[in-house]
C-alpha positions in Angstrom: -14.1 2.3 -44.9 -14.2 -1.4 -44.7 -14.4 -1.6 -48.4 -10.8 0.9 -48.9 -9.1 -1.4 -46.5 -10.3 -4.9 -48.0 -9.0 -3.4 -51.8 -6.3 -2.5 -50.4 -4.9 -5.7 -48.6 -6.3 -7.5 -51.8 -4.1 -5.3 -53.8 -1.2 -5.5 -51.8 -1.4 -9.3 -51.8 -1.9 -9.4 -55.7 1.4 -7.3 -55.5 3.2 -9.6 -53.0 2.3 -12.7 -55.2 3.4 -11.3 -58.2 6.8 -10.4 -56.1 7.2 -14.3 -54.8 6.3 -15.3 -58.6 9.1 -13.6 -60.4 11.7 -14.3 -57.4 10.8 -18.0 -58.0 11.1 -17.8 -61.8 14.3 -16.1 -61.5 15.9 -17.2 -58.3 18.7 -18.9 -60.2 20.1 -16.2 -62.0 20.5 -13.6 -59.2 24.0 -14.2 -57.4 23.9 -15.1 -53.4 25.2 -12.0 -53.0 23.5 -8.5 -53.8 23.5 -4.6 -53.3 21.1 -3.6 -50.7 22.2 -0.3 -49.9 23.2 2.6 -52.1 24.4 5.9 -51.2 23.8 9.5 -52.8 27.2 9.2 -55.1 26.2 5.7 -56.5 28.2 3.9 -54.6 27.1 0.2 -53.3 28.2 0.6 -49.5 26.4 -2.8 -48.0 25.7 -6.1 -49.4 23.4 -9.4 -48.6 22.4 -12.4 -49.1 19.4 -12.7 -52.2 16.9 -14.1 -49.5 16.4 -10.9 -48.4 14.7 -10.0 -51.9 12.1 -12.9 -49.8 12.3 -11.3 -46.6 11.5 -7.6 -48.1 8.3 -9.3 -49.9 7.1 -11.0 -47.0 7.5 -7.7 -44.5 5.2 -6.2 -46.9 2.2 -8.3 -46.7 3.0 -8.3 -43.0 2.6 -4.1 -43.5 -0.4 -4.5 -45.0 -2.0 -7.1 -42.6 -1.1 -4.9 -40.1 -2.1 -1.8 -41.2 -5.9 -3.5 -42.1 -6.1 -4.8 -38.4 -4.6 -2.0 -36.5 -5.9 1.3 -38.9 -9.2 1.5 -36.8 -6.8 2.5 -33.7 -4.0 4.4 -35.1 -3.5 8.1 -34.0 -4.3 10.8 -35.7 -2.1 14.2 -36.0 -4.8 16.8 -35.7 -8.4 16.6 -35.9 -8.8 17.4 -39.1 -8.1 13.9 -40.4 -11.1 12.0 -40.8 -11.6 8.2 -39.9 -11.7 8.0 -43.5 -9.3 10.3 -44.7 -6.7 7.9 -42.5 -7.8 4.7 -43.3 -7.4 6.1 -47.0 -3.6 7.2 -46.4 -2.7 3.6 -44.4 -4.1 1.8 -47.5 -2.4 3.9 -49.9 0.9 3.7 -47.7 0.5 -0.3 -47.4 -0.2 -0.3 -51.5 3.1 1.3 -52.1 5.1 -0.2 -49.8 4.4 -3.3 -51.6 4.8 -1.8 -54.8 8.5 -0.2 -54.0 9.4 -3.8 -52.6 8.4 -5.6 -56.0 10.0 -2.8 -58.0 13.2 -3.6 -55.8 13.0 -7.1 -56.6 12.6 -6.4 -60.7 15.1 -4.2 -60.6 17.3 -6.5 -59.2 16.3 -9.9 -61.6 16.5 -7.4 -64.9 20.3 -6.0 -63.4 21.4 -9.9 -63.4 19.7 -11.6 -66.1 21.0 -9.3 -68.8 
């Protein structure tokens, strides 16, 4: 179990440099002020600042340090979840998490550097 969770904060770290990489590369060509929010229709309904493309990277290494430390005590719907099975769903959650964060961030640096 041990082993799942190390990969997986490893993993979610490699993601969360790669994140902090491109955001430094191309900090200067995203404008102070982007989307954060879009609704069902397609229609941009909140703004913010671009440090939050930092913020959103940061929270998820935060995620996945805290899901390493705390997945040993975290409750379990049912008792047919395993010790395993859940340390297994926290790292895959923590993995993605990161991922949907960096895809955010790409997204965002391909949308203004066209």
């Amino acid at each position: 179990m041990v082993r799942i969770k190390k990969v997986s904060l490893l993993v979610s770290g490699m993601i969360t440099v790669v994140n902090f990489l491109l955001l430094y590369i191309y900090w200067g060509g995203i404008p102070r002020s982007i989307p954060l929010h879009i609704d069902f229709n397609s229609n941009i309904d909140s703004y913010g600042n671009k440090n939050n493309l930092f913020y959103l990277a940061a929270f998820g290494i935060v995620l996945a340090v805290l899901s390493f430390c705390f997945s040993k005590n975290a409750p379990v719907s049912g008792s047919f979840i395993s010790n395993k099975s859940k340390y297994l769903i926290l790292s895959i959650t923590s993995m993605i998490i990161c991922s949907f964060f960096l895809l955010y961030s790409c997204l965002t640096i391909i949308k203004f550097n066209q």
